[in-house]
C-alpha positions as CSV (number, residue, x, y, z in Angstrom):
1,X,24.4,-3.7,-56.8
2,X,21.2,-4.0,-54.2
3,X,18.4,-3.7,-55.6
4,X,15.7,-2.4,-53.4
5,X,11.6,-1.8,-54.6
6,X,9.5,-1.0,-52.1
7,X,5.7,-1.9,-53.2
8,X,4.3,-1.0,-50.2
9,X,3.0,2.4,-49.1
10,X,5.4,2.4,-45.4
11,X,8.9,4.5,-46.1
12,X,11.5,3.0,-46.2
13,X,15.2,4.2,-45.6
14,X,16.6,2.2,-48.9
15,X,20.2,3.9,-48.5
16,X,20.3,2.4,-44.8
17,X,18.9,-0.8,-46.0
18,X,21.5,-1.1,-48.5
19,X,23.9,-0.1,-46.4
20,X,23.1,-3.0,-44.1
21,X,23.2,-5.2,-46.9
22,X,26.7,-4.5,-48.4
23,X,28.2,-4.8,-44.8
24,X,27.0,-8.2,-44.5
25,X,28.0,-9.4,-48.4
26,X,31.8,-7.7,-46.8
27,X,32.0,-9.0,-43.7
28,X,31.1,-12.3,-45.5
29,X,33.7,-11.9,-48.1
30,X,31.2,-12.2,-50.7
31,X,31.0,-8.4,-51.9
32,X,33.1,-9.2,-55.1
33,X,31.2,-12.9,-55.8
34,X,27.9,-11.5,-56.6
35,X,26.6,-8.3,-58.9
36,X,23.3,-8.1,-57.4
37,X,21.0,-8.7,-54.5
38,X,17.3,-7.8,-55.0
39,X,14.8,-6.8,-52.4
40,X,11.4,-6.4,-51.9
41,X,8.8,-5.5,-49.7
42,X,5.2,-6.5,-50.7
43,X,2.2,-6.3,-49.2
44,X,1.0,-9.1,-46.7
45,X,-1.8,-10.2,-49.2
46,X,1.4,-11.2,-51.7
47,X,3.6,-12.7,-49.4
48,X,0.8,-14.6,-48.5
49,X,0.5,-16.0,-51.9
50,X,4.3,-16.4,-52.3
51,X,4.4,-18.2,-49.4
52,X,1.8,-20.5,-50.5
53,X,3.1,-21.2,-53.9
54,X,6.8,-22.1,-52.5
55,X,6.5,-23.1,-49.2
56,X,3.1,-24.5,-49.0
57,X,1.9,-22.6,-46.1
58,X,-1.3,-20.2,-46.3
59,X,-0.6,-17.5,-44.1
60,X,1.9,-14.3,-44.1
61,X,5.1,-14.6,-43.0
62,X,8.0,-11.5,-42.6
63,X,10.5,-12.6,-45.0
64,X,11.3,-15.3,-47.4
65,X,14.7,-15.8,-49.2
66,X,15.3,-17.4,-52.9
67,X,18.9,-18.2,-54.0
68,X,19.5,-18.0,-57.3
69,X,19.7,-20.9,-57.8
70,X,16.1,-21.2,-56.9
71,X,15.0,-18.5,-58.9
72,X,16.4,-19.4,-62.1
73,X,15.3,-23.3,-61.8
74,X,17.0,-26.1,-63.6
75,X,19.9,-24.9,-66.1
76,X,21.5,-26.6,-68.7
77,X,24.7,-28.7,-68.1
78,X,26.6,-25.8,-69.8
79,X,25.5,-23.4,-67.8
80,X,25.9,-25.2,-64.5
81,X,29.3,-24.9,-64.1
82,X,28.9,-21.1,-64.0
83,X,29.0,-19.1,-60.6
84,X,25.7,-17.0,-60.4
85,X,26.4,-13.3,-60.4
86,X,23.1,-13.0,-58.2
87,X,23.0,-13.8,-54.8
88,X,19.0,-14.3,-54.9
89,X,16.0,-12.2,-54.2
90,X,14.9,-11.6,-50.6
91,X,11.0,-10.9,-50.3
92,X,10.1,-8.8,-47.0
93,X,6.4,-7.5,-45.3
94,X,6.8,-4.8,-44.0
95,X,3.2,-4.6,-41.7
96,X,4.1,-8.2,-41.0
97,X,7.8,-7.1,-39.9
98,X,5.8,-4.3,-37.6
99,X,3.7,-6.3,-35.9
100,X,6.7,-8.9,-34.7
101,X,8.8,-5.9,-33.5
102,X,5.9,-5.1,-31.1
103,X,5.6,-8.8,-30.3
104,X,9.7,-9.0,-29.3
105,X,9.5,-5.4,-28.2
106,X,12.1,-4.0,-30.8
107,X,11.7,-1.1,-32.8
108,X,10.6,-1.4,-36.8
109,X,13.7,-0.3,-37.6
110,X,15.8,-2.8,-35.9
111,X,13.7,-5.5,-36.4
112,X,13.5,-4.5,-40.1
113,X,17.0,-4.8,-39.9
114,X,17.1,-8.5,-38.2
115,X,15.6,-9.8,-40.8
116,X,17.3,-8.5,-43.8
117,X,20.0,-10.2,-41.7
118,X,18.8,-12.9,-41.4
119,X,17.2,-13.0,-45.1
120,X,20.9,-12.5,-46.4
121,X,22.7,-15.1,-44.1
122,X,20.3,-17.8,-45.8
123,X,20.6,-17.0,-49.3
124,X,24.7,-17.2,-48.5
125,X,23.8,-20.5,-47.1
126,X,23.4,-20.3,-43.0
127,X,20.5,-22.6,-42.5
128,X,18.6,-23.5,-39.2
129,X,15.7,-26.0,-40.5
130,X,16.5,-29.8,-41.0
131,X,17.5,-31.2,-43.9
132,X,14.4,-33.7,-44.1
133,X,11.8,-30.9,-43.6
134,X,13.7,-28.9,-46.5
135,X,13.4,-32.1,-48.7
136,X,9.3,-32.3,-47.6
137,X,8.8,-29.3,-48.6
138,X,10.9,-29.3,-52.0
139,X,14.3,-27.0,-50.4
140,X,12.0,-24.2,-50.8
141,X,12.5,-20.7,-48.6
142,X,12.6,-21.0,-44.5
143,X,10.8,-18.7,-41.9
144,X,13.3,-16.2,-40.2
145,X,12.5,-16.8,-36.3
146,X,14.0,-20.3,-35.7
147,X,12.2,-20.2,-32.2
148,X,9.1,-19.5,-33.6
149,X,9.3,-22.6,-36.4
150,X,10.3,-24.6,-34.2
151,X,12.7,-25.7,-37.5
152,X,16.1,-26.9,-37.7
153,X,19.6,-28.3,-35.6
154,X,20.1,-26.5,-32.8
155,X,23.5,-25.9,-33.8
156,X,22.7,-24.5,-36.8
157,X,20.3,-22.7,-35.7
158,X,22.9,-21.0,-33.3
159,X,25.7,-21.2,-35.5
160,X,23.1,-18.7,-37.4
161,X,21.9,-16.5,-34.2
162,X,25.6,-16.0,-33.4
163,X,25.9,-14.4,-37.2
164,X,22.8,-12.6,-36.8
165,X,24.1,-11.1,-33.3
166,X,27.5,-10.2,-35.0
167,X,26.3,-8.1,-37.7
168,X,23.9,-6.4,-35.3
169,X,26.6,-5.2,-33.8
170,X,28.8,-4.5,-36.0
171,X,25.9,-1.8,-37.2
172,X,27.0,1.2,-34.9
173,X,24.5,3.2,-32.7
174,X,25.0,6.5,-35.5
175,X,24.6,4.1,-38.5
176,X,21.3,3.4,-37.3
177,X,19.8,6.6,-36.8
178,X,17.5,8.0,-39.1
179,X,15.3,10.3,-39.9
180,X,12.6,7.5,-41.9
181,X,12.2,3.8,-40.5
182,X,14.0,1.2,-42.2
């Protein structure tokens, strides 16, 4: 099941964003691993303060991504050896997501899109920031423009762009229009 809650007052197309979302969890071969996948879009004054709180850095960012793992924090020997049933919660801003698509010339949509991507490709484990910043900073989250971080291997970092670039286009030209953004 994806979850989806929109907190924010832009529409969103949820049926499109989930349908993004499943295609990915398939073409990773992970649609049968997990029950659930949660996202939400907050307003940029929240993802400021998420952003703060887990990744130490004061200022709005697009996306940030939390394994389960993350979420549910230290368990119990007992319950270690069990597989989560959630893949994680992916936290999105949607005015932040607008103003990037201007920056990179994309539309809303696709750049909406690019980062649920991305988002997802992370909480499966795709990575592009080094292992030593991660550690700094606690394994927390990571920022979903590896140019713009500056973060990460390079060959990560294209092992990931190379995923991201697959699933885009995978999505066909009719899958993608819509009548609402998202």
């Amino acid at each position: 099941m994806v979850e989806i809650n929109n907190l924010t007052s832009i529409p969103l197309n949820k049926k499109l964003l989930e349908k993004v979302a499943r295609r990915i969890l398939k073409g990773e071969k992970k649609e049968r691993t997990y029950q659930s996948l949660s996202i939400a879009f907050v307003e940029p004054k929240r993802i400021k303060e998420i952003n703060k709180k887990y990744r130490g850095r004061n200022k709005i960012t697009d996306v940030l991504s939390f394994a389960e793992s993350n979420i549910s924090g230290i368990k119990s020997r007992a319950s270690s050896s069990k597989k989560p049933t959630s893949l994680g919660e992916i936290v999105i801003c949607p005015q932040k997501v607008k103003k990037n698509a201007k920056k990179y010339g994309l539309s809303f949509r696709d750049e909406l899109i690019l980062i649920l991507i991305h988002g997802i490709l992370h909480l499966l484990g795709y990575d592009h920031e080094k292992p030593s910043t991660r550690a700094e900073r606690g394994a927390g989250p990571v920022p979903h423009r590896n140019k713009v971080s500056g973060a990460g291997s390079k060959r990560k970092a294209k092992k990931m762009e190379k995923k991201e670039k697959f699933y885009l286009s995978q999505i066909s030209t009719k899958f993608l229009k819509t009548k609402t953004y998202g």
